[in-house]
Steps between C-alpha positions, in 0.01 A plus 500: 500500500677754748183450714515116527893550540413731810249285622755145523794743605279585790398155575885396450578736704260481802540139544916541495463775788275294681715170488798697589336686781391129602770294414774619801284527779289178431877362461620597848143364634612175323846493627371519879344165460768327694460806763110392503528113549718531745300678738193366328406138524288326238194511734550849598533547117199291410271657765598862345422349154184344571325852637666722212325185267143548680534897434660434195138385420315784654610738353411415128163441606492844614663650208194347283688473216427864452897601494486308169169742422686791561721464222254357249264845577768731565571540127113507381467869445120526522574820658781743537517412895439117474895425691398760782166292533637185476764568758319663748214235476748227504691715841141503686418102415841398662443742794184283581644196461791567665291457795450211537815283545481758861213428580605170453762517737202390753524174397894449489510253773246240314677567202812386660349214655406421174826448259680432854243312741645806721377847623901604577544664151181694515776844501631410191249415303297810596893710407438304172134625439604852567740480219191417249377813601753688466614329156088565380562918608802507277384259195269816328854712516717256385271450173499858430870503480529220293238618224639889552805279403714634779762267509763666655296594794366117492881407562612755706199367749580129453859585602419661803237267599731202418798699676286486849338162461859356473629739842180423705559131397853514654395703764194239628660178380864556542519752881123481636447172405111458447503232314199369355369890494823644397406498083135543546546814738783667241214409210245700726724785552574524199236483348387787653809691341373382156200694608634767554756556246228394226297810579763705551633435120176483306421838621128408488239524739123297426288701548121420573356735260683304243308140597307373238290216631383410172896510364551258817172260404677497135837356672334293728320320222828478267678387844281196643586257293839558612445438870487141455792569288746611795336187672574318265869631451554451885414158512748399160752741701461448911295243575804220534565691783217379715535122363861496621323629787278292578679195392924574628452824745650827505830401481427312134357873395826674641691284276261555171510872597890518476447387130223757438730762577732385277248631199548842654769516199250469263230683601732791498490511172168386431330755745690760337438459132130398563476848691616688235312251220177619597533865361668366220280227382174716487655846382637303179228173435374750215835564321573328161834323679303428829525131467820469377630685812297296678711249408776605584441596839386132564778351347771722698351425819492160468814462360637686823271296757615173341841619527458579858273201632807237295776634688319494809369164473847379362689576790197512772675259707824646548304872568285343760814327675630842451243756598357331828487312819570164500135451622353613164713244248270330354317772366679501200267233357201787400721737332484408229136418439413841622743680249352357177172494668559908562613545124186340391306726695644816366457379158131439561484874609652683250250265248230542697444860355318353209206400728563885703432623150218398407365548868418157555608394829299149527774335291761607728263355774484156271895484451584526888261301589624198284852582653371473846281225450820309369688601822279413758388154415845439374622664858252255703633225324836533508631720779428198776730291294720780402513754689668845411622363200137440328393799643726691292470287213177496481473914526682464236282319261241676609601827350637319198092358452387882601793655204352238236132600561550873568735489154229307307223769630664815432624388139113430448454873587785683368717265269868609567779343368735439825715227361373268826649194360827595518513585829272237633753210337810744659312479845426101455849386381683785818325348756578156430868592481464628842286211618801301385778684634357525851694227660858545298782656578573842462742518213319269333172777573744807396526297143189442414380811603726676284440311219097560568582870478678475219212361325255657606677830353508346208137427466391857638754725315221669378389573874862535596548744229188710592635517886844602382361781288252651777776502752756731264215721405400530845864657587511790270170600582587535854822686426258736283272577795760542720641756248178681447500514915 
């Protein structure tokens, strides 16, 4: 019982440090928005976004699904020296492939000429292949801190990282004034500090007499079906991007970008508790309580998400009008697709470990690709007639189709009880409200939103309870350590 205590005191814990770590600088990145759209204009926006989209792309394909590998091999002890094998083999794969988005830099101009029917951007996009590579040197690194379950080091990287992305943003945005370059060149740069920083804190170096090439064919076999996986995720995810594109320009994608950023919020949150999930979830699946805690970790991240993407959405309008240029108004209209269609993503993750489990990655293949089969036809359809508004709309649905299936596989494989109804209903009947409240005024917003809360505590006092209880035992457990210091 101590044991199991440890192990969700850790998880607890490591997601808490790592949202905290997050939460201020991705908060002062978030509060520059009206610094960034006023030197930015929503084509110099929506030419950034379109490249980081394309590499967005790349560098999944790269990966080969085999950071998801990693984790599912790193804790089958066939031998005593399986995590030194499987990082090393994993840090040698990534070196190779890391190639070639450079030597891809050859072709930069026709790539440009491609999404822009123009060679001028042929610099930036080759900037933004650099940054694959660098991102595909540190991946190997950042998986052995997450499985080591170094958490504090994880943050203590993520603030310094996030610290200099926000400073190099000011500095080439705000005083040089690069525009369309300015965020893709502070991505490169730093991600070359991620790099860096990742080896430095992991304190471990691959080495080749630890490559196991028939370790690697094992991965690679377990892996493949997720390839068309990350495809598949891109297009349910990205792809609107290019149908605006084609269809309204860049300046339509500057305007859909300013909405995407606004789910920066969330994935705070989300990115941090799935980091820390991962240890978690496999170093307890074969405890008597596993499921129930399962349950519990799904339900108190969604309750939080919802929380997050209803306020948001509620008062979208007003934050838009608040946080940015004039030029970028009427970008309020996505927000609030993209939050629910964000929660509905996370919850598909943390459920998703069912189908991790049991090792069987072609139903993870089948669920996003119902999602993004949804999306695209639905995006082709409607985003000539509609615009930014279906595109976000229809995102959403899409990962609402891809939660459903992905749910319905994973309880087929390992039947857990994570009270999905509940919060599906929750989700359904919040975004209405804030469908309905988008065009009132705002006391009339401040109301009902209070009353929503209200509610909604009600309903999750359980949840509620649960938080309340982790966050006081969380405080005399840091005064002890700080004591025993």
């Amino acid at each position: 019982m101590k044991k199991e205590k440890s192990k969700i005191q850790l998880f607890v814990q490591g997601s808490f440090f790592l949202v905290i770590s997050n939460v201020c600088l991705k908060a002062i990145n978030f509060f520059l928005l009206p610094l960034y759209t006023k030197n930015l204009t929503p084509s110099m926006l929506g030419i950034s976004d379109s490249i980081t989209t394309f590499t967005s792309i790349l560098f999944p394909i790269l990966v080969m699904g085999l950071d998801s590998a990693y984790s599912a091999f790193y804790y089958d002890k066939e031998d005593a020296d399986r995590d030194k094998k499987v990082f090393s083999t994993i840090s040698f794969t990534f070196l190779c492939t890391g190639i070639i988005p450079m030597l891809m830099c050859i072709v930069s101009g026709p790539l440009s000429e491609l999404l822009f029917h123009t060679a001028d951007y042929k610099i930036i996009v080759c900037i933004a292949l650099l940054s694959v590579t660098l991102n595909l040197w540190g991946l190997s690194f950042s998986l052995e801190l997450r499985l080591k379950n170094k958490m504090r080091s994880f943050g203590i990287i993520s603030i310094m990282a996030s610290l200099s992305m926000v400073l190099l943003n000011i500095f080439f945005v705000s005083i040089l004034k690069l525009g369309e370059s300015s965020l893709i060149l502070s991505t490169a740069i730093v991600a070359g500090e991620h790099l860096l920083l990742y080896a430095l804190f992991t304190g471990s170096i691959p080495r080749i007499t630890w490559f196991d090439y028939g370790l690697l064919k094992k991965m690679v076999k377990f892996s493949i079906p997720l390839i068309p996986t990350v495809l598949m995720a891109w297009v349910l995810s990205l792809s609107d991007r290019y149908i605006l594109l084609y269809y309204y320009g860049d300046f339509t994608v500057g305007l859909y970008g300013i909405g995407a950023r606004f789910v920066t919020l969330l994935n705070v949150v989300i990115s941090a508790v799935t980091t820390a999930y991962t240890t978690f979830a496999f170093g307890s699946k074969d405890q008597d309580n596993a499921k129930r805690n399962y349950y519990y970790v799904f339900n108190v991240l969604s309750f939080l998400l919802m929380g997050i993407a209803f306020t948001i959405a509620v008062f979208s309008k007003d934050i838009i009008l608040f946080m940015t240029d004039d030029a970028y108004s009427s970008s309020y209209v996505v927000i609030r697709d993209m939050m629910f269609g964000q929660v509905f993503y996370a919850m598909s993750t943390i459920v998703s470990y069912g189908i991790i489990f049991q090792k069987k990655s072609i139903y993870s293949l089948l669920s996003v690709s119902s999602g993004a089969i949804v999306n695209i036809i639905a995006n082709l359809v409607l985003i000539p007639l509609y615009g930014i508004t279906a595109a976000a709309f229809t995102t959403m649905i899409g990962y609402l189709v891809s939660l459903a299936e992905c749910y319905y596989y994973s309880e087929k494989l390992y039947p857990c009880e994570y009270g999905i109804k509940r919060i599906m209903i929750t989700s359904i009947l919040l975004y209405a409200v804030s469908w309905s409240l988008m065009e009132t005024n705002l006391m009339i917003q401040i109301i009902t939103w209070g009353g929503c809360v209200i509610t909604c505590m009600i309903v999750y006092k359980d949840v509620l309870r649960l938080i309340i209880e982790y966050v006081i035992k969380l405080l005399p457990l840091y005064r002890r350590k700080q004591e025993e210091k």
